[in-house]
VEXDREN-2710 file (C-alpha; in Angstrom, 1 decimal):
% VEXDREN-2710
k/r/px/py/pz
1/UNK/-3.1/-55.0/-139.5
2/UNK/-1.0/-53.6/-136.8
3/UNK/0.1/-55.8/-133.7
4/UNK/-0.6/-54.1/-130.0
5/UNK/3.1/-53.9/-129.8
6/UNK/3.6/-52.1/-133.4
7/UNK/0.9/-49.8/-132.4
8/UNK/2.6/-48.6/-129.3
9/UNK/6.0/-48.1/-130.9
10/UNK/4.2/-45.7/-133.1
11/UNK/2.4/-43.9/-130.4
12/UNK/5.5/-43.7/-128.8
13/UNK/7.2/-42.2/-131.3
14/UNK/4.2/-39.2/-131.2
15/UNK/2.7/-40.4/-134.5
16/UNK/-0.4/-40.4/-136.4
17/UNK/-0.3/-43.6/-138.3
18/UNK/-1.1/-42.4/-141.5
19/UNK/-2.2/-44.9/-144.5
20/UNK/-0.6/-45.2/-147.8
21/UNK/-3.2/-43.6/-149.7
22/UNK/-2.3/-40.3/-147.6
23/UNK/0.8/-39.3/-148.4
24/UNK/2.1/-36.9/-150.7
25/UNK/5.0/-35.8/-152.7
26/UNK/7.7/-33.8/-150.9
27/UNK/8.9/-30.2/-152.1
28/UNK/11.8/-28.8/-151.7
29/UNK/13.5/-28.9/-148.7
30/UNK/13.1/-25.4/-146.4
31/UNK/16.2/-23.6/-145.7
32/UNK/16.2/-24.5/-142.0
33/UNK/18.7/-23.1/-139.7
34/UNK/19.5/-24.0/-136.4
35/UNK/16.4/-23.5/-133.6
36/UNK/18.2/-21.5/-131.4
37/UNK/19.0/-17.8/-131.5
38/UNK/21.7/-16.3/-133.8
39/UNK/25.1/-17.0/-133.1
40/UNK/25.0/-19.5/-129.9
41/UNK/26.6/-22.8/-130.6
42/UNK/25.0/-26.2/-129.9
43/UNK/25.9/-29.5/-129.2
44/UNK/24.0/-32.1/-131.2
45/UNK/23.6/-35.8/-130.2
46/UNK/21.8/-38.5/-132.4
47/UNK/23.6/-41.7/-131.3
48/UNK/22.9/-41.4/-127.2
49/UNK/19.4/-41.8/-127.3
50/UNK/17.8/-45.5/-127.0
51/UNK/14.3/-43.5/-128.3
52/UNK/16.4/-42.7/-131.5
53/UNK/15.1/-44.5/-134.9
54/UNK/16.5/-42.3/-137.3
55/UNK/17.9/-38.7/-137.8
56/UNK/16.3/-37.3/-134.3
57/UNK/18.4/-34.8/-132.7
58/UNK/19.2/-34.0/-129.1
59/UNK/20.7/-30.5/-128.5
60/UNK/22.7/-28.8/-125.5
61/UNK/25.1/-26.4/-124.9
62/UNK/25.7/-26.3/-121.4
63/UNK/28.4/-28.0/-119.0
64/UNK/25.4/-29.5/-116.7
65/UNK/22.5/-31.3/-116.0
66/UNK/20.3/-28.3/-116.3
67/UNK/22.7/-25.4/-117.7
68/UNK/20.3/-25.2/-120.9
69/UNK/16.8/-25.2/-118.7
70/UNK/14.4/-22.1/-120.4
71/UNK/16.6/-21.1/-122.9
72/UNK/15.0/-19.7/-125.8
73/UNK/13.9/-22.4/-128.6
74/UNK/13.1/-20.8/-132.2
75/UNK/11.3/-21.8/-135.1
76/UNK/14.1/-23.3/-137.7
77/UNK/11.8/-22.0/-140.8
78/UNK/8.4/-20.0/-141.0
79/UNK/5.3/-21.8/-141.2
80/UNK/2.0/-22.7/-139.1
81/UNK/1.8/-24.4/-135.5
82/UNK/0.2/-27.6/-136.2
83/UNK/0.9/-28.9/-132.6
84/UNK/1.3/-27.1/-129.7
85/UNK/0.4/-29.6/-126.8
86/UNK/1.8/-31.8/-123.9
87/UNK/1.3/-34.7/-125.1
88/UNK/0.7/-36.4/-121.7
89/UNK/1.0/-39.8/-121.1
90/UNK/0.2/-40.6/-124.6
91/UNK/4.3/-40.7/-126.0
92/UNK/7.8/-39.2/-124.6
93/UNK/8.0/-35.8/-125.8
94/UNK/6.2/-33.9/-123.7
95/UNK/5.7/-30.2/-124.3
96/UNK/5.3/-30.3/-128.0
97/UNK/5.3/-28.2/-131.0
98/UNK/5.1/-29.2/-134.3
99/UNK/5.4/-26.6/-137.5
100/UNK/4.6/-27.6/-141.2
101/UNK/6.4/-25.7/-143.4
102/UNK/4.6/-26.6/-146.5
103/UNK/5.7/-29.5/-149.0
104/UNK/5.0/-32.2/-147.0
105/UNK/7.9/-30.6/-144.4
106/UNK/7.5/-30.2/-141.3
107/UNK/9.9/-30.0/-137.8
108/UNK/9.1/-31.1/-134.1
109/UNK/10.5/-29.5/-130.7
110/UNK/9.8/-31.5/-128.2
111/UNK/10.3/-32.0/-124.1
112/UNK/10.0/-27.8/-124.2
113/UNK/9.8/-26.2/-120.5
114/UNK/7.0/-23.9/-121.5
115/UNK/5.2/-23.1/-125.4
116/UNK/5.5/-20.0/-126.5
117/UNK/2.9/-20.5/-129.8
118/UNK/-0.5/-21.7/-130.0
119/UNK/-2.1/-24.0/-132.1
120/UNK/-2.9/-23.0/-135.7
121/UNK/-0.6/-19.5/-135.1
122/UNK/1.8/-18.6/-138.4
123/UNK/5.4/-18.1/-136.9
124/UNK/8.3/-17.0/-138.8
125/UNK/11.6/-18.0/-139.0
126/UNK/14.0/-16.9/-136.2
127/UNK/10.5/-16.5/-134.0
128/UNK/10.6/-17.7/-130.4
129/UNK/8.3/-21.2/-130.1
130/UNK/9.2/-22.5/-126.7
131/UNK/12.1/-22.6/-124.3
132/UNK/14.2/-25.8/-123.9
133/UNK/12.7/-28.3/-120.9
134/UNK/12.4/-31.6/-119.8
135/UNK/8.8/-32.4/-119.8
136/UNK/7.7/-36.1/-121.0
137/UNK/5.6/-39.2/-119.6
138/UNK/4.8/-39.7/-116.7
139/UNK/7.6/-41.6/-114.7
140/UNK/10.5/-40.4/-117.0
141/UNK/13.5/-38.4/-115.9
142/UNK/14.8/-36.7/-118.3
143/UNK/17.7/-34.3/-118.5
144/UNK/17.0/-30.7/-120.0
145/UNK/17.6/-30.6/-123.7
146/UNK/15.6/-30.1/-127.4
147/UNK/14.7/-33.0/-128.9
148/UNK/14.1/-31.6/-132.3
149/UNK/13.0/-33.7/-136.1
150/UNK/12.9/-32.9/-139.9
151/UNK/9.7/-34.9/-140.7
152/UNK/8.2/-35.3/-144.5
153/UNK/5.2/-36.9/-145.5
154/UNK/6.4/-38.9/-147.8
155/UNK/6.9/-42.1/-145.9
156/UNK/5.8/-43.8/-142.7
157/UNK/7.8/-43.7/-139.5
158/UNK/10.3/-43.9/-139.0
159/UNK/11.9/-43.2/-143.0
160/UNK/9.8/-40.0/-142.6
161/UNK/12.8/-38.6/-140.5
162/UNK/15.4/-37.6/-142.7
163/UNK/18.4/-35.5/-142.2
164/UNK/18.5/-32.6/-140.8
165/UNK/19.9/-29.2/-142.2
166/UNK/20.9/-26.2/-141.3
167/UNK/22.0/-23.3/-143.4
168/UNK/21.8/-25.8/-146.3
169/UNK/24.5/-27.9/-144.8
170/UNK/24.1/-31.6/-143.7
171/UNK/24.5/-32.2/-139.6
172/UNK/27.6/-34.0/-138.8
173/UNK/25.9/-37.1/-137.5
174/UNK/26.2/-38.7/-135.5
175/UNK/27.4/-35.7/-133.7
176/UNK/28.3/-32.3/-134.0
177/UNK/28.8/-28.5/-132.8
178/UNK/26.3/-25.9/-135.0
179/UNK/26.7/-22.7/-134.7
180/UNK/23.1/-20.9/-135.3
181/UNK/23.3/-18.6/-138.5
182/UNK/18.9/-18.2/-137.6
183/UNK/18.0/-14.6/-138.2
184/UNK/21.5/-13.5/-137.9
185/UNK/20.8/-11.4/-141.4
186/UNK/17.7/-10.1/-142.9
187/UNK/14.8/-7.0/-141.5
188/UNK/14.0/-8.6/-138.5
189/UNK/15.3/-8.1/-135.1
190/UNK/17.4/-11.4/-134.3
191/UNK/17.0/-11.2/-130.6
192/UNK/14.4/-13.2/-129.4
193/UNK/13.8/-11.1/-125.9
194/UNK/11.5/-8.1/-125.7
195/UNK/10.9/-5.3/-122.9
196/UNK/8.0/-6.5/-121.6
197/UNK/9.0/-9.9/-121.6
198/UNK/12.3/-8.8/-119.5
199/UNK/10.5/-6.7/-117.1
200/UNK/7.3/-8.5/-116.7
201/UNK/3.7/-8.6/-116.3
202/UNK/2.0/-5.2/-116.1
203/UNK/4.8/-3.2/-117.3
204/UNK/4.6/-1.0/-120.6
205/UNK/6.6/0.6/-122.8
206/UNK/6.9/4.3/-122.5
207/UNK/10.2/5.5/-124.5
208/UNK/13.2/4.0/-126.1
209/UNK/16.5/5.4/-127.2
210/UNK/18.9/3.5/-130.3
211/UNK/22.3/2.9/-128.6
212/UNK/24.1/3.2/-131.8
213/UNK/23.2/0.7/-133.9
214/UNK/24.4/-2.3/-131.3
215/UNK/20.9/-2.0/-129.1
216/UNK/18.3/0.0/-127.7
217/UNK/17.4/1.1/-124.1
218/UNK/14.0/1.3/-123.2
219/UNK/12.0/2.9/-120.4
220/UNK/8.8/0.8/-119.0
221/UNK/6.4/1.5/-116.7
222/UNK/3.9/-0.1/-114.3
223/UNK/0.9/1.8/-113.0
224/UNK/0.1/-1.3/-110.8
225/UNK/3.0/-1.1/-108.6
226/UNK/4.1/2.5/-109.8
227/UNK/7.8/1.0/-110.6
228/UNK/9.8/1.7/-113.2
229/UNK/11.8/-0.2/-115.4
230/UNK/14.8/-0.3/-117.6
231/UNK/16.2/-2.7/-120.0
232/UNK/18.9/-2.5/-122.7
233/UNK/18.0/-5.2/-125.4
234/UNK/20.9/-5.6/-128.0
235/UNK/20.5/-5.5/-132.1
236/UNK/23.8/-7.2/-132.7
237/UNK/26.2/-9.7/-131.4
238/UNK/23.1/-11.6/-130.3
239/UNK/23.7/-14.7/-128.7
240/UNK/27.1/-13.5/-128.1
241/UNK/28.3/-12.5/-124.9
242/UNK/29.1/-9.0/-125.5
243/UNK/29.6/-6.0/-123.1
244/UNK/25.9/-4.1/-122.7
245/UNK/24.4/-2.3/-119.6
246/UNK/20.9/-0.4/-118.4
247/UNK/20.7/2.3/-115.4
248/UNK/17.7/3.8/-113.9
249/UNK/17.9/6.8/-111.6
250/UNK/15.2/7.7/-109.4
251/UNK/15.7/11.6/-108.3
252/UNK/16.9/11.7/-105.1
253/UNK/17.7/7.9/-104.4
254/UNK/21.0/6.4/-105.6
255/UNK/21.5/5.0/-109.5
256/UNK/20.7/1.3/-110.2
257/UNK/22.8/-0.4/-112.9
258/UNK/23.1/-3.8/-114.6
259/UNK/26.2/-4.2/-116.5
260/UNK/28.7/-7.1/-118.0
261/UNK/29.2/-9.4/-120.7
262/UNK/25.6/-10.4/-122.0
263/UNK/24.2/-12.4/-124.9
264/UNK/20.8/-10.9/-125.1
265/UNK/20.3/-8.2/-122.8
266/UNK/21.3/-6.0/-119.8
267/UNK/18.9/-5.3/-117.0
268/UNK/16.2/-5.4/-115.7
269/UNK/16.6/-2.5/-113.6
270/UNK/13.4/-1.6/-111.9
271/UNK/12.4/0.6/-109.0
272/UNK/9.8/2.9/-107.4
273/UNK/9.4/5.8/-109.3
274/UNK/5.6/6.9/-108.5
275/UNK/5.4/10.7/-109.1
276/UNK/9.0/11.3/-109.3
277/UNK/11.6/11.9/-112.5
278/UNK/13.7/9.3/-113.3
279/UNK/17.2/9.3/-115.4
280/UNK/17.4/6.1/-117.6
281/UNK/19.7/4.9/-120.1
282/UNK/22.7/1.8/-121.3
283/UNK/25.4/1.4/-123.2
284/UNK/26.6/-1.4/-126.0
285/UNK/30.1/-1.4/-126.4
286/UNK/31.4/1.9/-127.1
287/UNK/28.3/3.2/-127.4
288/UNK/25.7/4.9/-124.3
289/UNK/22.4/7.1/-124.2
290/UNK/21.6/9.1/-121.0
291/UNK/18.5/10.7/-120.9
292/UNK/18.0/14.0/-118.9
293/UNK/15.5/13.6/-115.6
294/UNK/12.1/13.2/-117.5
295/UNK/8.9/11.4/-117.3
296/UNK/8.3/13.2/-114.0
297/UNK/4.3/12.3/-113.7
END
């Protein structure tokens, strides 16, 4: 039987205590890659952390306390949210989200500023799940950073952590840079921003132009506010910072432009456009699309 004290170790560590007679054999290992979009490069700390019992990973990338607050956080393999709660006062780690990849694998992301998945969702690799945070118990400070576990089900904590992987190779423990290889190849867009996520509530899509093959420019509108929108979302180079930009050109009133060195995206560039053409467009490297004055009503 479990002490008081044994039992609270466990809960701290955000575990089920599960009994012998539950667990299972172990498949083969996933190929996880790093949960952070394609091409940025990550810090990773397992020895600095007194909460630490195994293989647990801390990440950063930034030079300060809170350089890495709400940067995207992405699922290391497909599989299905299993957890996607704060766990309160109940252990340390906050905003969490658990996926179980199947074979008795499964990985946490934990202290996440906000959840982007919700319980029992399918998510696949590459897929945004949260953003990186600092949420936890009650009463601890914590610095912003992901907190993030290979579990299996094989054994009880803490010998259910094991090492991590990414890309099929070992992390350099106790610690190392990773430079993320997630979604970097393959049919799916690597970038883990969308239009509507970079212009808002209320706005929609309403055209979209390739910029070569490095990004696409797209045109949103909303009917709430009657303001336009225009963001350049790159296809390549993601998580790189990379020259990209987005205009938007009411008729009549003076061109609006975002433009520079960018990982993800340029823009947004919004303004009031209620009844009036606009001109629209972005370039990605040496490539650029300029529409004519359209979209008039």
């Amino acid at each position: 039987m479990l002490t008081a004290a044994a039992t609270a170790l466990l809960g701290m560590a955000g575990l089920a205590i599960t009994a012998t007679s539950a667990e299972a054999a172990v498949g083969p290992r996933p190929n996880f890659q790093l949960p952070f979009p394609c091409n940025q490069v990550w810090n990773g700390d397992n020895d600095n952390s007194s909460a630490h019992r195994a293989y647990e990973i801390d990440f950063n990338r930034g030079g300060s306390a809170d350089a890495d607050l709400g940067d995207t956080v992405v699922a290391a393999a497909a599989g299905k949210v299993v957890i996607s709660a704060h766990q309160g006062s109940a252990n340390g780690f906050g905003n969490l989200v658990k996926i179980d990849h199947g074979g008795g694998w499964s990985t946490y992301y934990a202290h996440l500023k906000v959840r982007s998945v919700a319980l029992n969702a399918q998510v696949a690799q590459g897929q945004k799940i949260g953003e990186v945070g600092n949420t936890s118990k009650p009463g601890n400070n914590i610095s912003p950073h992901l907190h993030y576990e290979v579990r299996t089900n094989d054994s009880s904590w803490p010998s259910n952590i094991k090492p991590a992987y990414f890309n099929g190779v070992k992390f350099g423990y106790p610690n190392a840079n990773v430079t993320s290889k997630n979604t970097c190849s393959g049919t799916g867009n690597p970038n883990p921003y969308d239009a509507v996520e970079v212009c808002g509530d209320g706005y929609k899509v309403i055209d979209s132009q390739a910029v070569g093959s490095a990004a696409t420019a797209y045109l949103l509108y909303n009917a709430t506010n009657q303001n336009n929108c225009v963001t350049t979302i790159k296809s390549t180079s993601v998580g790189t910072g990379s020259a990209v930009s987005a205009f938007l050109e009411v008729q009549g009133s003076a061109r609006k432009t975002d433009s520079g060195s960018f990982e993800y995206y340029a823009g947004p560039v919004s303004a009031a456009a209620g009844a009036k053409c606009v001109r629209w467009g972005g370039s990605a490297g040496s490539a650029s699309y300029e529409s004519p004055f359209e979209h008039c009503t």
